[in-house]
C-alpha positions in Angstrom: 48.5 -84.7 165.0 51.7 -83.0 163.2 54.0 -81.1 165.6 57.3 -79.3 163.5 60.3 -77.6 166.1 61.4 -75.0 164.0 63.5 -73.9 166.7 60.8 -70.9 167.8 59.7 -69.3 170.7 56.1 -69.2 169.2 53.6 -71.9 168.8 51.1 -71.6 165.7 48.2 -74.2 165.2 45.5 -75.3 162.8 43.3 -78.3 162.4 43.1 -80.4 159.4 40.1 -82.2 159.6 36.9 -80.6 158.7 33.0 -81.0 157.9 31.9 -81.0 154.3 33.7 -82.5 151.1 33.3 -80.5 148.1 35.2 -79.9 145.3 36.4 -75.8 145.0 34.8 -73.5 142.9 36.9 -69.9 141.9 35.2 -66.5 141.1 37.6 -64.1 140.2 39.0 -63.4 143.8 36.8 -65.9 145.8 37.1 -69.4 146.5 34.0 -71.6 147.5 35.0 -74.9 149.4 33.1 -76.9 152.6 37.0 -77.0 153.7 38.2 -73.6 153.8 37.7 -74.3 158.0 40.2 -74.9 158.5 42.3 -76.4 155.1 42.7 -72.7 154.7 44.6 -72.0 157.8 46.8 -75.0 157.8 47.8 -73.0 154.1 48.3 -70.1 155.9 50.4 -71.4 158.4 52.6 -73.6 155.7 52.6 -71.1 153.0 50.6 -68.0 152.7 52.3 -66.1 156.0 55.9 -66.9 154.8 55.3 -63.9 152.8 54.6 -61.4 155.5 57.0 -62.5 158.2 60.3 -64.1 158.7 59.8 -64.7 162.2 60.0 -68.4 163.1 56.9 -70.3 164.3 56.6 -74.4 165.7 53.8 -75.6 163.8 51.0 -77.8 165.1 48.2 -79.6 162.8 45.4 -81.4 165.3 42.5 -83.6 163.9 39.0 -83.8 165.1 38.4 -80.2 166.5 34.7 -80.5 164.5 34.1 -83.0 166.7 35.1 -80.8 170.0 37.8 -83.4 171.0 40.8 -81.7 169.2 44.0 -83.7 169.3 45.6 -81.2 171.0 44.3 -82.1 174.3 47.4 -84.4 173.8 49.8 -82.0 173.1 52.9 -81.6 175.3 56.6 -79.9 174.9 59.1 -79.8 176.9 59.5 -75.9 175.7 58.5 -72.9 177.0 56.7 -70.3 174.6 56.2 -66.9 175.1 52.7 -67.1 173.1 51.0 -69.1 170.2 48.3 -68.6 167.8 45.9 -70.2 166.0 44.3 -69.5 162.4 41.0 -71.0 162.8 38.7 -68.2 162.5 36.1 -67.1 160.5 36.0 -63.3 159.4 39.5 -60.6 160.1 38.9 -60.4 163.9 40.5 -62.6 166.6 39.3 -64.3 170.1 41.2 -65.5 172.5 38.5 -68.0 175.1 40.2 -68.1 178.2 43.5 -66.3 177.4 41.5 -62.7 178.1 43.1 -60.5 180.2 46.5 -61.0 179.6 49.8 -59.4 178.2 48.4 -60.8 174.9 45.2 -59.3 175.0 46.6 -55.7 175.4 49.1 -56.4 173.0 46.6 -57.5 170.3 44.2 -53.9 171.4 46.8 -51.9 171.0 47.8 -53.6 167.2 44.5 -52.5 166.1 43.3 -55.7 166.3 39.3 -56.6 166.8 38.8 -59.2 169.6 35.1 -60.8 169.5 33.1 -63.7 171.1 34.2 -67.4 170.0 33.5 -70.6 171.6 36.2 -73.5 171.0 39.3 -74.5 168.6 42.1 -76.0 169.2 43.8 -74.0 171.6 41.2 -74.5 174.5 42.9 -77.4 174.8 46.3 -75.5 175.3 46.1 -74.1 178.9 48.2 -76.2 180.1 51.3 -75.0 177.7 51.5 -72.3 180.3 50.9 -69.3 177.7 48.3 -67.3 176.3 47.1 -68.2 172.5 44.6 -66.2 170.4 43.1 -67.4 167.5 43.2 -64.8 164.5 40.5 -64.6 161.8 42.0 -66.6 158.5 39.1 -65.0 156.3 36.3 -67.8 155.5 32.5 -67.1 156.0 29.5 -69.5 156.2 32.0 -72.2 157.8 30.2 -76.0 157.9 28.0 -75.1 154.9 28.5 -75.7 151.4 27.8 -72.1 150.8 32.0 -71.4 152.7 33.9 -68.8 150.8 36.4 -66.6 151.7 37.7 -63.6 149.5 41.9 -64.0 149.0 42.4 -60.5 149.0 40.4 -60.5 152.6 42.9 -63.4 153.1 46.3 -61.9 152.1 45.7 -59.0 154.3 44.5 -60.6 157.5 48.1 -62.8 156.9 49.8 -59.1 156.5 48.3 -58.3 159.8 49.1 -61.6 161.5 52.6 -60.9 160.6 53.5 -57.6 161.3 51.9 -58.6 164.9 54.6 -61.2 165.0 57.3 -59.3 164.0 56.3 -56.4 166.6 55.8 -59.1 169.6 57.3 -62.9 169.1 59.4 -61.8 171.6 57.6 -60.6 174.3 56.6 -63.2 176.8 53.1 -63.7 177.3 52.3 -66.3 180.6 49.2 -67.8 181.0 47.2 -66.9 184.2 44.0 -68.5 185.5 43.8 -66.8 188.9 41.1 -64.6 187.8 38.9 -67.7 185.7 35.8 -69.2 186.4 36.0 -72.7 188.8 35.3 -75.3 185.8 33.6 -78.1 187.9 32.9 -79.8 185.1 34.9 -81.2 182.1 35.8 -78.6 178.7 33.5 -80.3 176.8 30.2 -80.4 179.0 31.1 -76.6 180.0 31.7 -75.9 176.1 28.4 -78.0 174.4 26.2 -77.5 177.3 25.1 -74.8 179.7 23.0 -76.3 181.2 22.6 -80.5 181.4 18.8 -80.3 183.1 17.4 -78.9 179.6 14.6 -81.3 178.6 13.6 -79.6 175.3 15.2 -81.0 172.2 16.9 -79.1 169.1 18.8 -79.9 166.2 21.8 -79.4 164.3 21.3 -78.0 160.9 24.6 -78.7 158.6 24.5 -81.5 156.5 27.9 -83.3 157.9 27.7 -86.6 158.4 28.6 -88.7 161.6 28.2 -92.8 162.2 26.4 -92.6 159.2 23.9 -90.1 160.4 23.0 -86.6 159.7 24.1 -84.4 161.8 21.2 -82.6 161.5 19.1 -85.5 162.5 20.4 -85.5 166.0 18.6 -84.7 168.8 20.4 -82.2 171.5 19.5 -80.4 174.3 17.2 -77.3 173.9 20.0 -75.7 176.4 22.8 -76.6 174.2 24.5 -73.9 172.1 26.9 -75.7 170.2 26.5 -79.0 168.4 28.9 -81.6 170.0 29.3 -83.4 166.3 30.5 -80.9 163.8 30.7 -78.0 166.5 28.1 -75.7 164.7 25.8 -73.1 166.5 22.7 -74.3 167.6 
């Protein structure tokens, strides 16, 4: 885990681990790469939003958010931010998992912004920073497959977007609440790999990422489970 004070009132976040190692092929305006998810937003954070913002950001880089244990779990400051981000997305919407209902989210609506269904990153881990987060849509498709792209000129707008949104609200204070939340009786992880633990049926993964030198995909899982709890892919 990297963590950068750059002196801000915002926190941004990507991960730099990923699934699949493969060397990048170009096509005129697209990029093919198993680690656009997230190498891409960690790029975006360090270089490719400079160009659409001058507003200051902390950064933070976590490791082993394929894996559903994200290195932010371990993340504390002694700071208090009005709001973070994360650019660990697939596609130009955003979601924000349990920071709905908030400031942030009627911010983000009224931006013009899309907010859709997503299950984990990074920030889930972030409750405790006491602020909402949202996770914006860095521009890769077909994530944990060798077949990931992502189209720059898709890229350099959702960064224009990202920016202007921080240069409109990096100010504004946006404070986590939880009163209106679900009662989590059991841990992130169980509640985010597995709806239901009394599932007998078995399914399996189907990227080829490889963990204790297994396939992913050779792994059983829970018929009830919807995401995989080794490279985090849909089941």
């Amino acid at each position: 885990m990297v963590y950068q004070d750059n002196g801000a009132d915002i926190l941004a976040v990507a991960h730099l681990d990923h699934v699949l190692k493969q060397l990048p092929l170009f096509s005129g305006d697209t990029i093919q790469c198993g680690q656009l998810d997230d190498r891409l937003g960690v790029w975006g954070l360090l270089h490719g939003l400079r160009k659409y913002t001058d507003t200051k950001y902390d950064i933070l880089l976590c490791d082993s958010e394929e894996i559903g244990q994200s290195t932010a779990q371990y993340f504390t400051s002694a700071k208090q931010y009005n709001w973070g981000f994360e650019l660990d997305r697939a596609g130009t919407d955003c979601v924000l998992y349990d920071y709905a209902g908030g400031a942030l989210e009627r911010r983000l609506r009224n931006s013009g912004w899309t907010i859709g269904n997503g299950a984990f990153s990074d920030i889930s881990y972030l409750t405790n920073a006491g602020c909402d987060f949202v996770n914006f849509g860095i521009g890769y498709h077909a994530q944990h497959t060798t077949e990931c792209f992502a189209n720059m000129s898709d890229v350099e707008q959702q960064l224009e977007h990202v920016g202007s949104f921080l240069d409109k609200y990096a100010g504004e204070p946006a404070p986590y609440d939880d009163s209106w939340k679900y009662d989590d009786t059991y841990n992130h992880n169980d509640g985010y790999y597995n709806d239901n633990n009394n599932g007998a049926a078995r399914k399996y993964c189907t990227c080829d990422a490889i963990y204790d030198n297994m396939f992913c995909r050779t792994m059983q899982h829970d018929y009830s489970w919807k995401y995989c709890p080794y490279c985090a892919g849909e089941l």
